[in-house]
Structure formats: C-alpha cells, structure tokens
Backbone bond lengths (Angstrom), bond angles and torsions (degrees), N, CA, C in turn:
res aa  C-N    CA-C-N  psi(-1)  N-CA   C-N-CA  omega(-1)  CA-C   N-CA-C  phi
1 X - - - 1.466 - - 1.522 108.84 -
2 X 1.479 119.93 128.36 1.275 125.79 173.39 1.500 124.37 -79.24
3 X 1.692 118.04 106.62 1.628 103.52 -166.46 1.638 83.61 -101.04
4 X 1.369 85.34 162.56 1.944 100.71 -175.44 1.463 89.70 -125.05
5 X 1.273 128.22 128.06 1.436 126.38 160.96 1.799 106.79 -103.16
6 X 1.173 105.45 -177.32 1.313 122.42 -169.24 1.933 97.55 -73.06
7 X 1.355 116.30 130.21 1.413 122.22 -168.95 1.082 127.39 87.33
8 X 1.366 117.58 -8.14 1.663 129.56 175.47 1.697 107.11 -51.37
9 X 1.676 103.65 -153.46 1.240 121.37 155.24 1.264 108.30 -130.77
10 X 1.227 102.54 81.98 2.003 124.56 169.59 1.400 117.44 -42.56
11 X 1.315 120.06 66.25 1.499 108.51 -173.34 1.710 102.27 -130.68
12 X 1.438 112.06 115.60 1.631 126.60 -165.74 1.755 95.01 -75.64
13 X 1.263 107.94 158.23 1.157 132.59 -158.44 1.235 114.58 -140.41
14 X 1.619 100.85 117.03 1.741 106.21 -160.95 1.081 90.64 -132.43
15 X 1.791 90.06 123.17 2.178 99.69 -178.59 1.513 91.67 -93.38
16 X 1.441 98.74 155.72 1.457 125.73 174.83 1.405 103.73 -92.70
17 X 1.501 104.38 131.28 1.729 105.03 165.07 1.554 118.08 -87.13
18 X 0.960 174.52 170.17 0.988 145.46 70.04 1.148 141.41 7.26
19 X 1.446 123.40 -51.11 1.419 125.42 -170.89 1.676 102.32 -130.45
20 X 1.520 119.72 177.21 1.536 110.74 -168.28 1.519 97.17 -61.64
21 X 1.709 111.79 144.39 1.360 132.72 -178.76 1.984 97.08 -74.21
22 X 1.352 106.54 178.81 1.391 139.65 174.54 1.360 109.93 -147.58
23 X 1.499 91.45 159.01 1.608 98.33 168.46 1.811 116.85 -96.04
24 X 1.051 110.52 -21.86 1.531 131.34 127.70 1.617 107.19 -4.67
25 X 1.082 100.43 -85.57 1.398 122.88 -164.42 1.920 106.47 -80.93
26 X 1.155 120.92 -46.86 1.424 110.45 170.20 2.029 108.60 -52.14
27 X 1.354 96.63 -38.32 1.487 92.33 -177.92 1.366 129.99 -37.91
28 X 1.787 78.15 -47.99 2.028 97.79 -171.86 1.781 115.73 -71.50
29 X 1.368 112.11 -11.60 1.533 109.09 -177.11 1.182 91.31 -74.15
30 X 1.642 82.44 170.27 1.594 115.71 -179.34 1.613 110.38 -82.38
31 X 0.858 94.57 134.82 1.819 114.67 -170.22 1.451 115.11 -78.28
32 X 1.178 148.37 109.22 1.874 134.14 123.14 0.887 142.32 -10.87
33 X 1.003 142.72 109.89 1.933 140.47 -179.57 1.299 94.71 -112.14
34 X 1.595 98.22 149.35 1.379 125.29 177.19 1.815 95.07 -129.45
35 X 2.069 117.03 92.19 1.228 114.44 175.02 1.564 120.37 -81.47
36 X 1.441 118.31 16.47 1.502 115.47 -168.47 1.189 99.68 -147.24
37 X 1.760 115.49 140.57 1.353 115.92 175.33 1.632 107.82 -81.26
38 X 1.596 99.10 -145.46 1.665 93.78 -163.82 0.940 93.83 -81.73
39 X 1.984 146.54 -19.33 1.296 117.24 -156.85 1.959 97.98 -116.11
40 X 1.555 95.86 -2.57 1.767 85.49 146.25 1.700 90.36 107.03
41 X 1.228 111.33 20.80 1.764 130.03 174.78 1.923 97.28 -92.14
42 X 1.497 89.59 150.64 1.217 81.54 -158.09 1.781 101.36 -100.21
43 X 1.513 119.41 152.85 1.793 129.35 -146.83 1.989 81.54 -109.00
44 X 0.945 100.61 113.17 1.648 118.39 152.62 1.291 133.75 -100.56
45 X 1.766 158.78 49.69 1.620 93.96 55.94 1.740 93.43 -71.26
46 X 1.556 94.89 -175.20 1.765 107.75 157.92 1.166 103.88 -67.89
47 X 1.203 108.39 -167.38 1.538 152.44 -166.25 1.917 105.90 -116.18
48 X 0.909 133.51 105.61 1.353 105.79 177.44 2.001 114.08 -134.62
49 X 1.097 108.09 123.29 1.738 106.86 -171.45 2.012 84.67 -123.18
50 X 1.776 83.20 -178.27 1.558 110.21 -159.77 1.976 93.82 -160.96
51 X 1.503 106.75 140.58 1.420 108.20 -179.69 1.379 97.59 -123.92
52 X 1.223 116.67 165.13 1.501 107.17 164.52 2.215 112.05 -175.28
53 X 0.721 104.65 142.85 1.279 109.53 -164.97 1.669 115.63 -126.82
54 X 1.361 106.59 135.59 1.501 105.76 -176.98 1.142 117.03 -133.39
55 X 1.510 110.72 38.88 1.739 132.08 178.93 1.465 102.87 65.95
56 X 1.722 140.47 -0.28 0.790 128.94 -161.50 2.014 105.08 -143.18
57 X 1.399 104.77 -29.05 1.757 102.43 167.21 1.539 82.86 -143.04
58 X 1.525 92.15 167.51 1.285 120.41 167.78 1.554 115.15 -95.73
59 X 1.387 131.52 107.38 1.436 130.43 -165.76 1.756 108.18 -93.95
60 X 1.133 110.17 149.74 1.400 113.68 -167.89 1.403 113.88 -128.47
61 X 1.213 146.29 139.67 1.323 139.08 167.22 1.628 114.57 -134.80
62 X 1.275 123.40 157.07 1.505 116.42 -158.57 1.389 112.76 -165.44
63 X 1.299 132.91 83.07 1.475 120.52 -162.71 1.620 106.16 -149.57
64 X 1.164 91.06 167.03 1.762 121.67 -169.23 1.372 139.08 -126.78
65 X 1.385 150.40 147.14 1.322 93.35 174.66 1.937 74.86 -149.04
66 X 1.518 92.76 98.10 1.470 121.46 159.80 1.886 93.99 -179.91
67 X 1.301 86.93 130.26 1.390 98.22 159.81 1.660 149.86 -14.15
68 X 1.150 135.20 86.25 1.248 129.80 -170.06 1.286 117.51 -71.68
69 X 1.751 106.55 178.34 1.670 122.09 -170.10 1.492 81.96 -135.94
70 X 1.775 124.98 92.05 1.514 125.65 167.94 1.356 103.15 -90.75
71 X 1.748 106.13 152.99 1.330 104.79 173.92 1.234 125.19 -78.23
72 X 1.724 100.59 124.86 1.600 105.09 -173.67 0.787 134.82 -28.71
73 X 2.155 131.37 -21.59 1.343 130.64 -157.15 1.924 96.94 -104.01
74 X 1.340 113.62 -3.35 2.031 119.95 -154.82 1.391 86.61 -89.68
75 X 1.351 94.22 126.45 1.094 105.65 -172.11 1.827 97.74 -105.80
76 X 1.323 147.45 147.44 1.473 127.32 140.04 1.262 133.75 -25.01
77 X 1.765 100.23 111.41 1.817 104.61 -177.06 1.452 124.16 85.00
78 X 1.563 118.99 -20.12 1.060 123.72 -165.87 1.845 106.83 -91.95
79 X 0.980 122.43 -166.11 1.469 128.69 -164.30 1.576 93.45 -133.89
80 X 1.799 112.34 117.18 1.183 103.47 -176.99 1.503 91.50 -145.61
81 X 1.923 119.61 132.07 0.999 105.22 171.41 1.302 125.59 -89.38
82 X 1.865 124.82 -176.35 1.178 119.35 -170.33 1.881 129.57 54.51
83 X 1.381 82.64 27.10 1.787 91.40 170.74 1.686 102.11 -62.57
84 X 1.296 137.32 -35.48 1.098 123.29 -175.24 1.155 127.43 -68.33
85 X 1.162 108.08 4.27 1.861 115.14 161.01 1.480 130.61 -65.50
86 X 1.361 95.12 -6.57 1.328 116.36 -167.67 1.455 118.43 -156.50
87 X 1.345 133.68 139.82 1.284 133.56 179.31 1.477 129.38 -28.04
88 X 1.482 112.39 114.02 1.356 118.97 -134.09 2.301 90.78 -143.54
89 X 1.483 106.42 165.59 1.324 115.46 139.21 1.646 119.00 -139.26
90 X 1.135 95.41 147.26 2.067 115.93 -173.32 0.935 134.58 -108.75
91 X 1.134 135.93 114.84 1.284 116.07 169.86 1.343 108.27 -135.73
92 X 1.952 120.59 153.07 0.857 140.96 -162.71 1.625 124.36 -107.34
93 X 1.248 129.80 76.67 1.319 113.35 -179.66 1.648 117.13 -102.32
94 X 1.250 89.68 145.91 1.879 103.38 -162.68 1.874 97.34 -136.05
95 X 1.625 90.12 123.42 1.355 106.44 176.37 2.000 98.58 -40.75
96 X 1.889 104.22 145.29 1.298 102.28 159.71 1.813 136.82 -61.94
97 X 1.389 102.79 -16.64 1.779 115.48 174.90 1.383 90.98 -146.36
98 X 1.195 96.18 130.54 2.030 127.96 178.74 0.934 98.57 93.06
99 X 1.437 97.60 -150.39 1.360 108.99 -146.12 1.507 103.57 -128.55
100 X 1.468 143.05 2.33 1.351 127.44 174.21 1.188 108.04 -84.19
101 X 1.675 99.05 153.17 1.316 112.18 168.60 1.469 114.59 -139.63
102 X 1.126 113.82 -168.51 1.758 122.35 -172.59 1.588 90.57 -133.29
103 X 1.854 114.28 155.31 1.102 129.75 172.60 1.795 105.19 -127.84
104 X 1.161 121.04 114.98 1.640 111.61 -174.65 1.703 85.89 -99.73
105 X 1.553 132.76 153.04 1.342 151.64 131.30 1.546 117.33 -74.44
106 X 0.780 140.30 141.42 2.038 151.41 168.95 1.533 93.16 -120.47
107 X 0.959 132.76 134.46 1.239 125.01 140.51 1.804 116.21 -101.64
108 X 1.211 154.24 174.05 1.174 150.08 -136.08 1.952 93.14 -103.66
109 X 1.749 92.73 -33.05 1.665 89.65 179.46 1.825 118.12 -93.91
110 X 1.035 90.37 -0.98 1.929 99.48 164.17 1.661 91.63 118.09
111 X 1.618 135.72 -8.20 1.130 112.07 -174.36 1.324 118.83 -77.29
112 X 1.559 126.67 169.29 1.627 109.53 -140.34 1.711 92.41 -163.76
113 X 1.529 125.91 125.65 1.159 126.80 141.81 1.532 126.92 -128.59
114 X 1.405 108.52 -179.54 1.923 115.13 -158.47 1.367 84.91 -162.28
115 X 1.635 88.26 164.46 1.436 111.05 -160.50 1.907 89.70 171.86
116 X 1.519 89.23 122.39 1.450 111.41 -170.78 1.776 87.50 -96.32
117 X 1.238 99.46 161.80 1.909 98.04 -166.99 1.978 83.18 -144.45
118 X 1.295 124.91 156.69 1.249 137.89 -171.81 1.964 102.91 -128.62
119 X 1.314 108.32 4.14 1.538 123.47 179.48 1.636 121.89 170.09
120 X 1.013 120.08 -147.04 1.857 105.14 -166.38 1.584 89.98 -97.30
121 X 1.278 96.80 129.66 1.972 106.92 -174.44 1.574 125.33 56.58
122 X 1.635 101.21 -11.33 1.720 96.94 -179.42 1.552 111.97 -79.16
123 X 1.042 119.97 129.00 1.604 115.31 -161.19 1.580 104.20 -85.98
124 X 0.608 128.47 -152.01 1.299 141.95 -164.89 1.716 116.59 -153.06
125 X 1.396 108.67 83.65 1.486 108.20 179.78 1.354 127.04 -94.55
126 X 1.427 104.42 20.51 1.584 106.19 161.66 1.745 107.21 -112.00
127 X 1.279 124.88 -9.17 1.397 110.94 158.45 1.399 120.30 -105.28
128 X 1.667 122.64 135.15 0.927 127.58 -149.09 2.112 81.13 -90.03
129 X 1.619 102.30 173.83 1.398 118.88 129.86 1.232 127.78 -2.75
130 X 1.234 129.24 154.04 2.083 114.50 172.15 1.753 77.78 -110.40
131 X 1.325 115.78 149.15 1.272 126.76 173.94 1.690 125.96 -113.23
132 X 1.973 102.78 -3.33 1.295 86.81 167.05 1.632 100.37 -107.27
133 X 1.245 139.48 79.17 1.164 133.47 -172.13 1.909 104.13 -113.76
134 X 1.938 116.90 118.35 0.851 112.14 -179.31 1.134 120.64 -91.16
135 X 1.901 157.75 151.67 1.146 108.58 130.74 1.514 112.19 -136.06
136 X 1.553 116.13 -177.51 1.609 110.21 175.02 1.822 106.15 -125.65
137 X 1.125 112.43 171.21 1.208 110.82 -173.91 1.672 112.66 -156.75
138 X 1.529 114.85 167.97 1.479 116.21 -163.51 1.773 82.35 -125.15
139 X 1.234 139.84 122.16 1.335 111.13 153.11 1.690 115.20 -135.81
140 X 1.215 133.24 121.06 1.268 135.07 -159.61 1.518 114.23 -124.20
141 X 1.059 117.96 176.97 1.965 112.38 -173.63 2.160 92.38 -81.52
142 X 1.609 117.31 -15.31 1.351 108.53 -178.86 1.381 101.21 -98.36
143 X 1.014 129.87 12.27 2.243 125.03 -174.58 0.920 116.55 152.11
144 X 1.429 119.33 -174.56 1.746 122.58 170.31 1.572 113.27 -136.53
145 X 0.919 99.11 -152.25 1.350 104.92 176.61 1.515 108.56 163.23
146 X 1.388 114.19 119.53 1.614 125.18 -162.72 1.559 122.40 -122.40
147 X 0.972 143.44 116.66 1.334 144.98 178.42 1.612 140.81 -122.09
148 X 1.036 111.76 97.84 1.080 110.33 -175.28 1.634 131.04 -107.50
149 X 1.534 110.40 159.12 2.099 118.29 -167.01 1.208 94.84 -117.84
150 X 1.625 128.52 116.58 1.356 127.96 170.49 1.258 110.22 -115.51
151 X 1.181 130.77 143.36 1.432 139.66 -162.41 1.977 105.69 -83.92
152 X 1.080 112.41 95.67 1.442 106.41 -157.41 1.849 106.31 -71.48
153 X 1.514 109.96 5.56 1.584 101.99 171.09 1.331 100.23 -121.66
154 X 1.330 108.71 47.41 1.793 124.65 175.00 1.503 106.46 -122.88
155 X 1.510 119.78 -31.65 1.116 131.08 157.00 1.710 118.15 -89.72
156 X 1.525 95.08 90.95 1.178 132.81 159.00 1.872 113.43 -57.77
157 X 0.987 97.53 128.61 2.019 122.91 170.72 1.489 86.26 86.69
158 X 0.980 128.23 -32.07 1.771 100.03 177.54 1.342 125.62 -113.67
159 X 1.248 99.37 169.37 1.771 107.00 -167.25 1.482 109.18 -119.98
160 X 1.404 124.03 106.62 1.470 110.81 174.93 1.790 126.56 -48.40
161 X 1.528 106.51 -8.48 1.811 96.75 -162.12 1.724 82.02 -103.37
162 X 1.255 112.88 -3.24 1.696 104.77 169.45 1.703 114.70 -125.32
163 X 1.133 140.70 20.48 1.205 149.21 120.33 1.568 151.35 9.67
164 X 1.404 123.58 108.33 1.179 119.74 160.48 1.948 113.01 -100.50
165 X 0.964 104.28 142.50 1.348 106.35 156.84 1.480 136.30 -164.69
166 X 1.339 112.59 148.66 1.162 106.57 165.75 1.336 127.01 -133.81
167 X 1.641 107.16 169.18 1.678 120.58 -171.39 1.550 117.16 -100.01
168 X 1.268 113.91 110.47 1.697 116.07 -174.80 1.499 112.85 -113.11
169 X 1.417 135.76 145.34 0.890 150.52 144.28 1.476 137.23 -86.13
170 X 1.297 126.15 118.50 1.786 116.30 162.26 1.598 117.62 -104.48
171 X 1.112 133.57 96.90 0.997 137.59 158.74 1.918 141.78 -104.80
172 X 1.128 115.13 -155.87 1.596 123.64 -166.87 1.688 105.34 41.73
173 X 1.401 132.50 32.07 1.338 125.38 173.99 1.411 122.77 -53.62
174 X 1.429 141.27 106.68 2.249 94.33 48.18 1.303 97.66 -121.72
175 X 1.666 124.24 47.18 1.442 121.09 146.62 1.485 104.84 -131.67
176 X 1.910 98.84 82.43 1.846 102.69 -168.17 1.169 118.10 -67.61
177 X 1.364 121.98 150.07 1.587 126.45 159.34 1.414 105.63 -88.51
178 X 1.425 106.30 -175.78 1.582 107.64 -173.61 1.618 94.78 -153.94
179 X 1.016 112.86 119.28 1.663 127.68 179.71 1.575 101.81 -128.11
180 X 1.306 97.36 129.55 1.560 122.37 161.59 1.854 147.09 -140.02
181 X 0.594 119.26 134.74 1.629 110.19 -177.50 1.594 119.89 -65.83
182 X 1.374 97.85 -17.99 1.749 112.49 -169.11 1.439 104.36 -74.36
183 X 1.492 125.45 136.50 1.621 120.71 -154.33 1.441 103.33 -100.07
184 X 1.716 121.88 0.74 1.208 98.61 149.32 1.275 130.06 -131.92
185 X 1.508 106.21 145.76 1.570 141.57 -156.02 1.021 119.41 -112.13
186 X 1.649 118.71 6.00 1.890 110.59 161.57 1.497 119.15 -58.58
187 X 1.251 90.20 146.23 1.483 88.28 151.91 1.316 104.39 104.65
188 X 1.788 134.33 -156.15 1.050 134.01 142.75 1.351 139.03 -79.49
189 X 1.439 140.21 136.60 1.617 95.76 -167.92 1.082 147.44 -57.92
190 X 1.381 122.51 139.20 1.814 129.29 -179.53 1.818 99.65 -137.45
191 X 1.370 110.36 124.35 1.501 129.14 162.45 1.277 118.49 -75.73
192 X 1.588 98.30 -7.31 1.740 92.60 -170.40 1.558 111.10 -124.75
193 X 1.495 91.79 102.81 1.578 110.88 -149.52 1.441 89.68 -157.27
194 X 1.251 136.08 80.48 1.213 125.51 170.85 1.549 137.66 -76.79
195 X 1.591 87.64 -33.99 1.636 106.22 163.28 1.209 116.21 -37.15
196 X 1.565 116.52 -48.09 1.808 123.30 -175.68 1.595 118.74 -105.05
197 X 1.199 88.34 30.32 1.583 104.78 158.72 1.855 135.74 -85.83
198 X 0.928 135.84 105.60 1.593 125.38 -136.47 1.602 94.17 -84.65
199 X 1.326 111.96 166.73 1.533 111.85 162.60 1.584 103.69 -85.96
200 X 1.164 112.95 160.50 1.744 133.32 -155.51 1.424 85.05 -81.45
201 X 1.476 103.24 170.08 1.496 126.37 142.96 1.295 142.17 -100.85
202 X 1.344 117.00 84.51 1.689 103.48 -150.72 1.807 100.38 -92.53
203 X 1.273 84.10 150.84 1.845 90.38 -171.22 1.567 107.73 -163.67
C-alpha cells in the first residue's frame, strides 16, 4: 500500500482495465493512504482510496477502518447534498487546460453527490448531475469501505487521458480533519484549488 504523507509527490493512480471493471475487482487493488491531515498532523487509521478506469466509468474506492459520523439524511446510492458536513471521501477532477472541473462526494454508506464547476466554486448550471452513477459499500461500528461507478461520458468538460486530479477526505466529525493529495496546503482548508491538482498516474 502506497502512504503519501504531507510533502511527498501526491499523485493518485488510476489503473486501467482492459475489459468491463467490477466492484469486485476495484476492491482487490492496491490502495493509497493519505497519513497526514492538511496541517501535516499525523491520521491514525489512514485514509485509504483506489481509482480505476475501464474506458467506460470512472471507479472509485474510499475506506477507513474506524467508525464514521454519515449524514443522517444519505441514504445508499442516492444523491444527497452537503455530505461534507460530515464524514465524507472526494475527489477532484479538473480538465488538463482551463479551468473546469468535477467535484465527486462518497459518503461512508455509498451516498454520493457531483457538481460540475466552470471555475473555482462557480458551478456549472448547464451540466446536470451524472445519473448513471452506482455505488456499494461496507459500513460497520470498526470502518467502512465505499465504492463508487461514474459514467465517464457524464462528466462533461473533462477528459480522463488529459487530467488532473485529486483525492480528499473529511473526517473525525464534528471536530473534522481535512486530508488531501493536492500539494498545496496554505492557508485554511480549501479543496477547491484546481491549479494544485497533479495529473494521475495511469498504469
């Protein structure tokens, strides 16, 4: 398992399938850790996600293994906003030239929202939601484990083979941490920073 601490070279790693993906199969890859929050304190357990792509969705994985605080209203599978109020996984993909990007939500029990953005926080109100988005999830009083299928020609303005992205976490709610892959960390936390979002590693 690859842990990334704070100062590394934070760059997420999205295996290529060959043939149609599973969640099966996202399970079994090898995982990422993120051991440091944003101000570089160190995360006991980690943080650990997985990307993966099969020319046809974008696969997601997102897990823990201490107990979450999900938002009371997330239901499984469903589309719920303001998951980040509460223990969550993120990720950020931002076209390789300009300026759009995508915002994915995880919640720990599979509930899930998005929101296509046209600049930093300006959303994008001519692209809707992606609507075939699956996911499944593990969640227990010892961890979770979250997975999600995004329809990669649902995410409109960007292109995964030209790509930055990154993987964020909010957890220990309602005294959150903030974990990210994105290498910069001034300030207070903000995810929405696309500029310092790395291009992937696909392999």
């Amino acid at each position: 398992m690859a842990k990334l601490s704070k100062g590394d070279d934070m760059q997420a790693i999205i295996h290529q399938w060959a043939f149609n993906g599973s969640f099966d199969q996202l399970a079994s890859l090898p995982r990422q850790e993120l051991v440091n929050d944003w101000f570089g304190y160190d995360v006991e357990p980690s943080a650990e996600f997985a990307f993966a792509t099969d020319g046809q969705y974008l696969w997601f994985l997102a897990a823990r293994n201490r107990e979450a605080t999900v938002h009371p209203d997330a239901r499984p599978g469903q589309f719920q906003p303001e998951l980040w109020r509460y223990d969550l996984a993120e990720w950020f993909l931002a076209s390789g030239e300009g300026t759009n990007y995508w915002e994915f939500n995880l919640a720990p029990n599979g509930a899930w929202w998005a929101c296509a953005f046209t600049d930093v926080r300006r959303a994008n109100e001519d692209i809707p939601a992606p609507l075939a988005v699956d996911t499944e999830c593990i969640l227990t009083d010892e961890g979770w484990c979250a997975m999600a299928r995004i329809p990669l020609n649902e995410l409109r303005g960007v292109d995964i083979r030209d790509c930055k992205l990154a993987a964020t976490f909010i957890l220990e709610t309602p005294d959150q941490i903030f974990l990210t892959t994105a290498d910069d960390l001034s300030g207070e936390p903000d995810f929405h920073r696309p500029d310092c979002f790395s291009t992937p590693i696909l392999k």
